[in-house]
Backbone bond lengths (Angstrom), bond angles and torsions (degrees), N, CA, C in turn:
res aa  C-N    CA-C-N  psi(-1)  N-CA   C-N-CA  omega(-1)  CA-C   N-CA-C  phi
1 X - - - 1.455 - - 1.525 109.77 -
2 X 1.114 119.42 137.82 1.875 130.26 -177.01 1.242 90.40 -71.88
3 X 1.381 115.00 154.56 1.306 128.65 162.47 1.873 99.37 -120.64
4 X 1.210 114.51 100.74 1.875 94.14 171.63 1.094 100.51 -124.20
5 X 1.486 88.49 155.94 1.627 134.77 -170.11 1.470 102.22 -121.70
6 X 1.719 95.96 142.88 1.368 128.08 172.11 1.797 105.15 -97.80
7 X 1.346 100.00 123.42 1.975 102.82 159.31 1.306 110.13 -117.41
8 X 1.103 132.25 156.61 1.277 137.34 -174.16 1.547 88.27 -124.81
9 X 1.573 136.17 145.54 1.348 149.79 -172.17 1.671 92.46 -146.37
10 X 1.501 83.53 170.76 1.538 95.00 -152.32 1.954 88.64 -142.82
11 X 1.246 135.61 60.16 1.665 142.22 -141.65 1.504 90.58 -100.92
12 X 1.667 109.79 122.20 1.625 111.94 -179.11 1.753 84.69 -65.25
13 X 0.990 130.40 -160.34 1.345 172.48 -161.28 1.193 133.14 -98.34
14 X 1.690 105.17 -62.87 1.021 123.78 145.05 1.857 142.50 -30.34
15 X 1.708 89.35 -50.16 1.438 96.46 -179.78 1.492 110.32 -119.05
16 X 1.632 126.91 41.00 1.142 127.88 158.68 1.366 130.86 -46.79
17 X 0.778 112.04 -47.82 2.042 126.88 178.68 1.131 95.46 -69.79
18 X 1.564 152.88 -54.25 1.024 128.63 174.23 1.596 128.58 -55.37
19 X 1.101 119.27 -40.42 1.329 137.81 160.01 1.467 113.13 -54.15
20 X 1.114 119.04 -42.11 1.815 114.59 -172.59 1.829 107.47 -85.52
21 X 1.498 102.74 -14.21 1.368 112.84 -171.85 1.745 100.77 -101.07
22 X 1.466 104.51 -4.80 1.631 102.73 179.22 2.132 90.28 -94.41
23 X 1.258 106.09 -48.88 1.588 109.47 178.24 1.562 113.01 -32.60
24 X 1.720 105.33 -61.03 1.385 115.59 -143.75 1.573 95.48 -94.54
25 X 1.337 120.97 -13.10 1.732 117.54 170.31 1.840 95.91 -83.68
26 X 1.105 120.47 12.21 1.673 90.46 176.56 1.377 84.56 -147.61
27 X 1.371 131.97 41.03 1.600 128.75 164.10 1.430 113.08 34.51
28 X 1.714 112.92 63.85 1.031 125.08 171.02 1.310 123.63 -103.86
29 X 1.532 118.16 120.83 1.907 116.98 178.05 1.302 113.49 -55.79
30 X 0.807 98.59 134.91 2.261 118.43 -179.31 1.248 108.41 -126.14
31 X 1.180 97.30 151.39 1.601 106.80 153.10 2.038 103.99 -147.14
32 X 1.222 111.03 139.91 1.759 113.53 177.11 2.104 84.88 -80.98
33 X 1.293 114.12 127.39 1.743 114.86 -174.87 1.666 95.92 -122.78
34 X 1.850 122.48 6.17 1.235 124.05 146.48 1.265 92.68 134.42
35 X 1.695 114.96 -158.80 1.638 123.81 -141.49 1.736 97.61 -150.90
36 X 1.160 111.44 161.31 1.441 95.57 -175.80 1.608 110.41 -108.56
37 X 0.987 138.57 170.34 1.398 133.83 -155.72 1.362 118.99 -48.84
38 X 1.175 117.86 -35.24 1.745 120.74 163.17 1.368 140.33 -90.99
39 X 1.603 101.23 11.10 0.925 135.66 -175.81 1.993 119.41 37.55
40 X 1.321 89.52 70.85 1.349 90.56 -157.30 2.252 99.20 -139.37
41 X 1.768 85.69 -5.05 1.295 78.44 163.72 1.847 103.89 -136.80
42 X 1.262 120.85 141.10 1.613 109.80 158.00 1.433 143.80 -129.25
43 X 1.470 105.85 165.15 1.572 95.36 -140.96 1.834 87.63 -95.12
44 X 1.224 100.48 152.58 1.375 96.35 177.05 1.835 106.20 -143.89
45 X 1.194 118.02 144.54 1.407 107.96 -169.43 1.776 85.77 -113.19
46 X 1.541 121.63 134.02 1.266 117.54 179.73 2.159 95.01 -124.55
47 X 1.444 101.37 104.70 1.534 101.08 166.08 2.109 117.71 -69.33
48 X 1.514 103.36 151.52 1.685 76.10 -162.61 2.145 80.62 -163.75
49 X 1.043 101.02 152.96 1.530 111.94 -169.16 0.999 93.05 -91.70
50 X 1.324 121.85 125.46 1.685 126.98 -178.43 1.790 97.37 -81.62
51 X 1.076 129.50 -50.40 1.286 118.61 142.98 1.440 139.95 26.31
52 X 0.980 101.25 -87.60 1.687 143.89 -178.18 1.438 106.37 -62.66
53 X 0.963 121.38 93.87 1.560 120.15 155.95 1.431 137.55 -35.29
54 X 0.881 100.92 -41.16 2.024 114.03 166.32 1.090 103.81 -87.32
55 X 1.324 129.91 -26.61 1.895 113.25 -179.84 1.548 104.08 -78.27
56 X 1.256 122.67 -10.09 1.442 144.25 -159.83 1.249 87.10 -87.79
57 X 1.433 130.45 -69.66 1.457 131.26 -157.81 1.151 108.10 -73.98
58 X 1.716 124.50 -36.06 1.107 116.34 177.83 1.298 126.61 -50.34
59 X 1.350 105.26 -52.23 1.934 114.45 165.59 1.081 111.78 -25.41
60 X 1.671 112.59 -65.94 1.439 115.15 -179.23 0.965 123.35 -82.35
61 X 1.491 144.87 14.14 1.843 151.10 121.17 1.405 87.64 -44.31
62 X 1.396 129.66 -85.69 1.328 130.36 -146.74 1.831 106.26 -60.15
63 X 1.306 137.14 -46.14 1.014 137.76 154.66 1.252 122.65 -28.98
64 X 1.613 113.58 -57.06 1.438 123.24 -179.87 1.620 111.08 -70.74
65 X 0.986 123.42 -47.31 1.314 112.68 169.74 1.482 140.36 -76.64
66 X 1.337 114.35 12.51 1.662 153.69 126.39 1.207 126.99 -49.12
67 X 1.134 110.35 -66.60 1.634 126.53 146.43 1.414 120.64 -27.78
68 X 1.312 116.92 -72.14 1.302 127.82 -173.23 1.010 126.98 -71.86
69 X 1.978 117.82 -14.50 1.195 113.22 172.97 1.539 97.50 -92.92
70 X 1.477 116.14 -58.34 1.484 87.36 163.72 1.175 153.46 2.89
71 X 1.452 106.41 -74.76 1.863 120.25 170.73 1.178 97.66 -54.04
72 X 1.342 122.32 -45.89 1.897 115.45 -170.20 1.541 119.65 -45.86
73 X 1.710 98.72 -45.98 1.406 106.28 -174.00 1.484 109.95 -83.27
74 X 1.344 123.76 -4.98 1.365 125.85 176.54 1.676 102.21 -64.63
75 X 1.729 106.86 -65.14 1.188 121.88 -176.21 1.528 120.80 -44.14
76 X 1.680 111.16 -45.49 1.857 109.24 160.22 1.414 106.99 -77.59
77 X 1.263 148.27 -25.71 1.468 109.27 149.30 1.093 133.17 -63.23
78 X 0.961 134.62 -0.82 1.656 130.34 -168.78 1.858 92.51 -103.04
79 X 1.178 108.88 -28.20 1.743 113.10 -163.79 2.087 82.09 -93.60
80 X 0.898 148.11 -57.66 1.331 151.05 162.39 1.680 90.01 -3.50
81 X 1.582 98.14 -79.30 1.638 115.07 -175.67 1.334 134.11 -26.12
82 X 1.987 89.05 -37.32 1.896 78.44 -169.26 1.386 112.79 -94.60
């Protein structure tokens, strides 16, 4: 029996294609559920078989590379600063 799960993501802009190319290599359900007022972040709901071992990792590709751009932009603000 499937077990699926809903994530809601939060994808700067910037790194969409990586993210839609982590979705669509592991036949993951999407929906774009909108953008935030400056349109500079978007929301994406990805359904995914908790199950499934690769739908598993994918999350955490897509998580991690959220993450990582994140920290990136932490690091040029902080260098912005000095």
């Amino acid at each position: 029996m499937k077990t699926i799960k809903v994530r809601e993501f939060e994808v700067p802009v910037e790194i969409i294609g990586e993210v839609a190319e982590l979705i669509a290599s592991n036949d993951l359900e999407n929906s774009i559920t909108g953008t935030d007022e400056n349109q500079e972040i978007i929301f994406i709901e990805v359904s995914y078989d908790k199950d499934e071992e690769d739908h598993k990792a994918a999350i955490h590709e897509i998580e991690d590379a959220i993450n990582d751009y994140d920290d990136e932009e932490d690091v040029d603000d902080e260098k912005e600063g000095d």
